[in-house]
N, C-alpha and C positions, 0 to 999 in steps of 0.2 A: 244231931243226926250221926248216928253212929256207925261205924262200916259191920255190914251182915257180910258174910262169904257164902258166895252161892257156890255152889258144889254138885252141878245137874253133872256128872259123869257118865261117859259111853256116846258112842255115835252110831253105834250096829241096833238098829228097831227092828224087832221081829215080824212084826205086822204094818209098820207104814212107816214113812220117811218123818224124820225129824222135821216138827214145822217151829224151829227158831226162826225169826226172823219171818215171819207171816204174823195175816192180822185173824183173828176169829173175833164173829159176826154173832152177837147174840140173835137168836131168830125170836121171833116174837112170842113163840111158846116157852123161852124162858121167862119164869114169874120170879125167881130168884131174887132180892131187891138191892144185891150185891152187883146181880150183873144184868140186869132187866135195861134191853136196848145198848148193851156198853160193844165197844169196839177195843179188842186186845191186840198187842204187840205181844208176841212172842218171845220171848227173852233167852229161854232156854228150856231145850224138850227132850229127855233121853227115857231109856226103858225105866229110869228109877223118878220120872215126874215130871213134872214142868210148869215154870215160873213165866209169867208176863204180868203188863201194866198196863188199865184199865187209862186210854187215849182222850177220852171224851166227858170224861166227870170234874170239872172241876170242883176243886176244894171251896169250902166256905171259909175258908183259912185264908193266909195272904202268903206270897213271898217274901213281903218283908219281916213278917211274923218268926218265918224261918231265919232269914237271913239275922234276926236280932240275937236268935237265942245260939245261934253258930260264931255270933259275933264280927260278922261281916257286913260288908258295906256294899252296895249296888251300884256301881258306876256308868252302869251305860243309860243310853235314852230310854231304851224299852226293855219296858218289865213282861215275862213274859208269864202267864196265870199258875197257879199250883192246880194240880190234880190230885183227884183222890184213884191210888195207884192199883186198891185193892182191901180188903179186908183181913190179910196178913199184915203182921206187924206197922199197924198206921203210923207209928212216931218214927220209922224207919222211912231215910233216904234213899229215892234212885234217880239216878239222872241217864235220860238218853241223849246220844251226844255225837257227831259225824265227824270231828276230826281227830284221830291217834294224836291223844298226850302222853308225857310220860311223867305220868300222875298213879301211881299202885292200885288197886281197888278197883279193878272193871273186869269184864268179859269182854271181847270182842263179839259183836254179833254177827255179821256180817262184812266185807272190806271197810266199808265205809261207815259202819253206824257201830256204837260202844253203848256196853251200860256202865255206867260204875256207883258206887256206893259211897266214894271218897269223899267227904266237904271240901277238899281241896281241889277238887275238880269242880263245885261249884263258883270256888272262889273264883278262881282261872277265867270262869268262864263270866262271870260278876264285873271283871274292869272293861275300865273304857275301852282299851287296842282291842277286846274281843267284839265280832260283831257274829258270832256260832250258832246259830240256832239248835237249841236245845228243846227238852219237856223233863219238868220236874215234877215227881208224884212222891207222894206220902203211901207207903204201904204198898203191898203188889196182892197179884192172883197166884195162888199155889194148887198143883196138883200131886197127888201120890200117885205112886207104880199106877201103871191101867186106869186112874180118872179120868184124863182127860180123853184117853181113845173111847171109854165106856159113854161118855156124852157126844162123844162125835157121832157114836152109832146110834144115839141116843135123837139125832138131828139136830141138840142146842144150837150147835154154832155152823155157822156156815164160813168157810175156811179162805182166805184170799191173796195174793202176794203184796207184800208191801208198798205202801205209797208213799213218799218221802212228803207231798203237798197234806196230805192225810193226818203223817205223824205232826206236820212242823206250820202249817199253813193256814190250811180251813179249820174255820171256829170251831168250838167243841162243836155245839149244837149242834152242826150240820154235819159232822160224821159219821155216826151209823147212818143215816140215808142215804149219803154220799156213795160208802164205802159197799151198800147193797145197791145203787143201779150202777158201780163198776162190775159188779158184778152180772149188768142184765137184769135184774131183778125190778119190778115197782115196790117201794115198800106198803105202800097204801093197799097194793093187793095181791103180798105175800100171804100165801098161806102157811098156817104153821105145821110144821112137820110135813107141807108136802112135798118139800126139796130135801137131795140129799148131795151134797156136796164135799171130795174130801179131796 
C-alpha cells in the first residue's frame, strides 16, 4: 500500500455546499455494478471533484492478506473486515480513522474523523494498546469537475449526514437499508428517481 496524495483543493462551490464528510446513498435506479446499493463516505468534495469510500462492500480479500504483504503483524483481538473502497486505484490503501495521530499521509475530515493513506497509520492502529475503531478499503470512488453534482441532479444518490455506528458498527450488509430509513425512507418501497434529496 502505497501513499496516493489526494489533492481535492478549494472550499468556495458555486452551486452547493461541499458534502465531505456525508454519506451518499445509492438509490436503486443506480444499475452501475461499481456502485449498485453501495453507501459513500465522503472523503473530499471541491469545485475540482470528489473522492469517497464505498462503506458497505466487503473485500473478498483478507486483512491479513494486506497486513503480510505490508509486513505487519496484527495484534489486537479483533480483526476488523477489508472493503472494497471503490474502483479507483484497488491495490491502493485508505484508512478511516477518529483519533488525530501524528502519522503524515491524511486529510482531516472532519474534527474527529481522518483519512489517511499511510501504512504507518495502520500499523499504529494494528497493536495491542490500540483499541480505535477504524474501516480499511482497497481503492476509493472518484469524481471529476461537475460529476458528482451531474448525478445528484441526476437523483443517483440520495445525500445524508454522517453516522459514526454506520461508518464503524453496523454490518456491511445492513447499511444501505439502514442508512435509507434514517432517512425516513422504506427501501422495499423506494421508488427510483422519485425522491430528490440534496
Amino acid at each position: 500500500m502505497g501513499e496516493i496524495k489526494v489533492e481535492v483543493k478549494g472550499t468556495a462551490m458555486k452551486h452547493m455546499q461541499s458534502l465531505a464528510g456525508k454519506l451518499l446513498i445509492a438509490m436503486p435506479s443506480l444499475r452501475d455494478s461499481n456502485f449498485h446499493r453501495t453507501v459513500i463516505f465522503v472523503c473530499a468534495h471541491s469545485e475540482e471533484g470528489a473522492l469517497g469510500l464505498v462503506i458497505n462492500r466487503p473485500h473478498p480479500s483478507s486483512l491479513d492478506n494486506v497486513l503480510q504483504q505490508l509486513g505487519l503483524n496484527w495484534l489486537r483481538q479483533d480483526k476488523p473486515p477489508l472493503y472494497i473502497g471503490g474502483p479507483v486505484a484497488p491495490e491502493r490503501g485508505f484508512i478511516l480513522y477518529e483519533k488525530p495521530l501524528d502519522i503524515p499521509g491524511f486529510i482531516q475530515v472532519d474534527p474527529n474523523l481522518f483519512m489517511g493513506t499511510n501504512p504507518d497509520i495502520l500499523n499504529y492502529l494494528a497493536q495491542p494498546s490500540s483499541d480505535d475503531r477504524f474501516l480499511f478499503a482497497l481503492g476509493y470512488a472518484g469524481w471529476g469537475t461537475g460529476q458528482l453534482e451531474g448525478e445528484l441532479r441526476e437523483n443517483s444518490w440520495l445525500v445524508s449526514s454522517m453516522d459514526r455506528d454506520l461508518l464503524f458498527e453496523i454490518p456491511p450488509a445492513q447499511r444501505w437499508s439502514t442508512a435509507i430509513r434514517q432517512l425516513g425512507f422504506d427501501p422495499a418501497q423506494l421508488v427510483a428517481g422519485s425522491h430528490s434529496i440534496h
